[in-house]
C-alpha positions in Angstrom: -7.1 19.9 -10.8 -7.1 20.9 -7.3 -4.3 22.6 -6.9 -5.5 25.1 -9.4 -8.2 25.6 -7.1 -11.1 23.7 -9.5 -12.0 20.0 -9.3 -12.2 19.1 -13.2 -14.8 16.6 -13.7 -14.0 12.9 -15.5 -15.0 14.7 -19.1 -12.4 17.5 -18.8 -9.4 15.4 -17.1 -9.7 13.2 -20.7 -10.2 16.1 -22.6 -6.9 17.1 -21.4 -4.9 13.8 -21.7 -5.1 13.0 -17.5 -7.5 10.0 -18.3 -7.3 7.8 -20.6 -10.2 6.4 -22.8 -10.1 3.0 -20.9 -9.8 4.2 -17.8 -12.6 5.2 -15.0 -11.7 7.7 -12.0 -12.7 7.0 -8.5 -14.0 8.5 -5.3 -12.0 7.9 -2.6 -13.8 9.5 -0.1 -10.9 11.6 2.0 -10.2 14.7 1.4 -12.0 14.7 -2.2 -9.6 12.6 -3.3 -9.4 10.5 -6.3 -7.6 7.7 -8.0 -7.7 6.4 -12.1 -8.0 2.7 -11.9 -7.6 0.4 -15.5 -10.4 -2.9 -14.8 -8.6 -4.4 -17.4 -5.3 -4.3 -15.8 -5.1 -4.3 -11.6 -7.2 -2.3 -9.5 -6.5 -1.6 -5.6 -8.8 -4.0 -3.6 -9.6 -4.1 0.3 -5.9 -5.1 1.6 -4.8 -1.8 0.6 -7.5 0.4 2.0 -6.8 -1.4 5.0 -3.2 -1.1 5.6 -3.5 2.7 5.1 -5.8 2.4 8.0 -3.5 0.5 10.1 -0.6 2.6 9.3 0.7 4.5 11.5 2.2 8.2 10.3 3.4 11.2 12.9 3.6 14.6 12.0 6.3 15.4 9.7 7.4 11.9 9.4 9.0 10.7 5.5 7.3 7.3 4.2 8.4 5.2 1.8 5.7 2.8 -0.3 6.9 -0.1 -1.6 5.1 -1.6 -4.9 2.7 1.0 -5.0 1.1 -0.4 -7.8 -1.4 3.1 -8.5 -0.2 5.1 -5.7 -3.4 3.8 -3.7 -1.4 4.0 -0.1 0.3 7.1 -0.4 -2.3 9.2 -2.0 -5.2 7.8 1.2 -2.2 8.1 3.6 -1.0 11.6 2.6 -5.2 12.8 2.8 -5.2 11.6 6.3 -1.9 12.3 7.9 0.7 15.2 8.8 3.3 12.9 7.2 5.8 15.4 5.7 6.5 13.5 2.5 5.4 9.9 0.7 7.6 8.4 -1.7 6.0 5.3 -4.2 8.3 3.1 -5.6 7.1 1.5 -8.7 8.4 -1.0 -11.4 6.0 -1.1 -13.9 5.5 2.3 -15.9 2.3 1.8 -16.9 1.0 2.0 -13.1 3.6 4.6 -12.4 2.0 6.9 -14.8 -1.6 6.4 -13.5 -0.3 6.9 -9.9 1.5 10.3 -11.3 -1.6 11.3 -13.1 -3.9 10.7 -10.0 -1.4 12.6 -7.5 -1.2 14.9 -10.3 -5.4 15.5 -10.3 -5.4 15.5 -6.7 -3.1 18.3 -6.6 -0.3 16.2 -4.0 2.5 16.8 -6.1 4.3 19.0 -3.3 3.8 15.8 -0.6 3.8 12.6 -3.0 6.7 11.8 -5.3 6.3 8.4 -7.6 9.4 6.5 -8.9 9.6 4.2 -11.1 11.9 1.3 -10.1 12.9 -2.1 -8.6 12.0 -3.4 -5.3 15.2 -4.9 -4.8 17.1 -2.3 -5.6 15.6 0.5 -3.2 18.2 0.9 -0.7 20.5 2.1 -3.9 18.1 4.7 -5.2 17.0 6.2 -1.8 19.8 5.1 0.5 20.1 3.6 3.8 18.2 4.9 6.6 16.3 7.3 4.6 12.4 7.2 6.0 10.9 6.9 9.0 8.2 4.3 7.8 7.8 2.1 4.9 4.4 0.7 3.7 3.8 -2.5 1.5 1.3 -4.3 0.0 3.3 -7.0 -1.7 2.4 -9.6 -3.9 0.9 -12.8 -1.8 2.2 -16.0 -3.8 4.9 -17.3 -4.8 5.8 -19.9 -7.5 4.1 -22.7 -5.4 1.2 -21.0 -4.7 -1.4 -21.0 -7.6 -1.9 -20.3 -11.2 -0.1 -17.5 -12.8 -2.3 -15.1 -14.7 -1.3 -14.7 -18.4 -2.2 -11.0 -17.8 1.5 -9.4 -17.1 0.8 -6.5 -14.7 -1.9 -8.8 -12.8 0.8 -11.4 -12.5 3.7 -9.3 -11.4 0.8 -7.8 -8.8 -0.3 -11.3 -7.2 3.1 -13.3 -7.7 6.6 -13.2 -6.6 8.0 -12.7 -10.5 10.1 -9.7 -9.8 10.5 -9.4 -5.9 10.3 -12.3 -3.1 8.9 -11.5 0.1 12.5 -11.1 1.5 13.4 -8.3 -0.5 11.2 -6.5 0.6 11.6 -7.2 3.9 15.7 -6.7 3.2 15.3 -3.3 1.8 12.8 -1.9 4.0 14.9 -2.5 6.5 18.0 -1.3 4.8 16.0 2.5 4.3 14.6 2.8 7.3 16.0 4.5 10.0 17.0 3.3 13.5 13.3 2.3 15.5 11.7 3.2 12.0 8.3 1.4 11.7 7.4 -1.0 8.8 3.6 -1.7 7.7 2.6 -5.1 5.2 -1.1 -6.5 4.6 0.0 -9.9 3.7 -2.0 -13.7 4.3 -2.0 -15.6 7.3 -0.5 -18.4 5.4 2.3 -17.3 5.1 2.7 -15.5 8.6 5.6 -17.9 10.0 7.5 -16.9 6.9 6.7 -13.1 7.6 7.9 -12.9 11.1 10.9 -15.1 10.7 12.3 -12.8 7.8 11.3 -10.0 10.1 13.3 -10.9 12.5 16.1 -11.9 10.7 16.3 -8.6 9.3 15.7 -6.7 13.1 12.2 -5.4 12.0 11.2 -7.1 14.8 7.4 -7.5 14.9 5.5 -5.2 17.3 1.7 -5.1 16.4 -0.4 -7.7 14.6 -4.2 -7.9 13.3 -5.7 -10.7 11.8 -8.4 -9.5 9.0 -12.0 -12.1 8.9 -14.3 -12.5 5.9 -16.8 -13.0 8.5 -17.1 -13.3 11.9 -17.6 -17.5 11.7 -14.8 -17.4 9.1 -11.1 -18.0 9.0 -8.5 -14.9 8.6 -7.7 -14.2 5.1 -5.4 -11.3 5.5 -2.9 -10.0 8.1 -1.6 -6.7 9.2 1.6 -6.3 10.9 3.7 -3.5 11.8 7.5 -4.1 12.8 10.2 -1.8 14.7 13.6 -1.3 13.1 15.8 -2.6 16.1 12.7 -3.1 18.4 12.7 -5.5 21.6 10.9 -8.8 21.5 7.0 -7.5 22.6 4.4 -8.3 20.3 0.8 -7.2 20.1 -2.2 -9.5 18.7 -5.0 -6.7 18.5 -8.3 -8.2 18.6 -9.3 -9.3 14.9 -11.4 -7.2 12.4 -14.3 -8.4 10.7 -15.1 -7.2 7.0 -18.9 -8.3 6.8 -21.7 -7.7 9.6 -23.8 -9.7 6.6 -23.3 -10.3 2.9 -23.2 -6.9 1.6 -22.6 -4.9 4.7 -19.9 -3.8 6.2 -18.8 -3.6 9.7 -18.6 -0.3 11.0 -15.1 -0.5 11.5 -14.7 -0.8 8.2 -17.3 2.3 7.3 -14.8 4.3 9.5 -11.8 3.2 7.9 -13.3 3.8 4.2 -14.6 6.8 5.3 -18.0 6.3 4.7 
């Protein structure tokens, strides 16, 4: 581990009960980090790789992580900013230990602290006005929307089984403090939704960026960031575009990867 000064490799983090037999460590390319992921159970994708890079963290600034699922945002966020301390709120164990584990191997445990608990019930565990920004990467659908998968934790990830989208919106305002900033990859679908429940709540919506497939193709995912008690003024940055061609990234996506 690293904070013992030695990067164990995949064989010696299992032979010491870090990684699990069905589970596969990866590269994260900041900082040497890494994360465990479980295929058979939910892996981080794109949306969160890309609201750590549209996240904005100052120098000894305290963030808050809602459904962190693995601890994907917190441990990319905490290997690229001078945030002071990243908290990851959890509700299912199961990914709560792999995102212990993984800030564990990392050697973060000074700067990242995972909890396991409810969305809607995070204003009671941390109190109010507690961090200066709160990240989420909430699930996308709700009831009406889709197919529930039979898989549990891939279920609770993609649908609105144990949160709606206006707790979290509720109790990220609720934690953060006055003109605290709150950060959500989300789909353009549901976008009216978003900003009226941002409103409602006074995170009032201050920057905006539509994410494309493709440069001929629609938005299938949007980034917004919204001030706690912040004026009306909001920003549509130009959009950002995943694919130059099938297989190729942009090269703002290279940068925000790392690559």
């Amino acid at each position: 581990m690293q904070e013992e000064g030695k990067r164990l490799s995949e064989e010696e983090l299992r032979a010491c009960g870090l990684l699990k037999p069905e589970e596969r460590l990866d590269d994260l390319q900041r900082n040497h980090c890494r994360i465990i992921q479980n295929t058979g159970k939910f892996c981080f994708g794109m949306d969160a790789v890309l609201l750590s890079g549209f996240a904005k963290v100052k120098d000894g600034e305290r963030v808050l992580d809602l459904g962190t699922g693995t601890g994907i945002i917190p441990i990319l966020l905490e290997a690229k900013t001078n945030g002071r301390h990243f908290t990851a709120l959890e509700i299912q164990e199961e990914s709560a230990d792999m995102a212990r584990r993984s800030v564990r191997i990392n050697g973060q445990q000074d700067k990242i602290e995972v909890v396991t608990g409810d969305i809607r019930e995070a204003s009671g565990v941390f109190g109010a006005a507690s961090f200066d920004v709160v990240t989420t990467n909430p699930p996308y659908m709700n009831n009406s929307h889709g197919l529930v998968n039979p898989d549990m934790p891939k279920a609770i990830a993609r649908h609105e089984l144990l949160c709606s989208l206006e707790d979290v919106i509720r109790e990220a305002a609720k934690v953060l403090k006055p003109n605290g900033r709150f950060y959500m990859v989300h789909r353009p679908f549901r976008l009216v939704q978003i900003i009226r429940l941002m409103a409602e709540y006074k995170l009032e919506p201050k920057r905006m960026k539509l994410v494309q497939p493709y440069q001929d193709k629609e938005p299938n995912m949007v980034l917004i960031e919204g001030l706690k008690g912040g004026g009306a003024n909001l920003k549509v940055e130009p959009p950002l575009v995943v694919y130059r061609e099938p297989g190729v990234y942009t090269d703002e996506i290279y940068d925000i990867y790392g690559y």
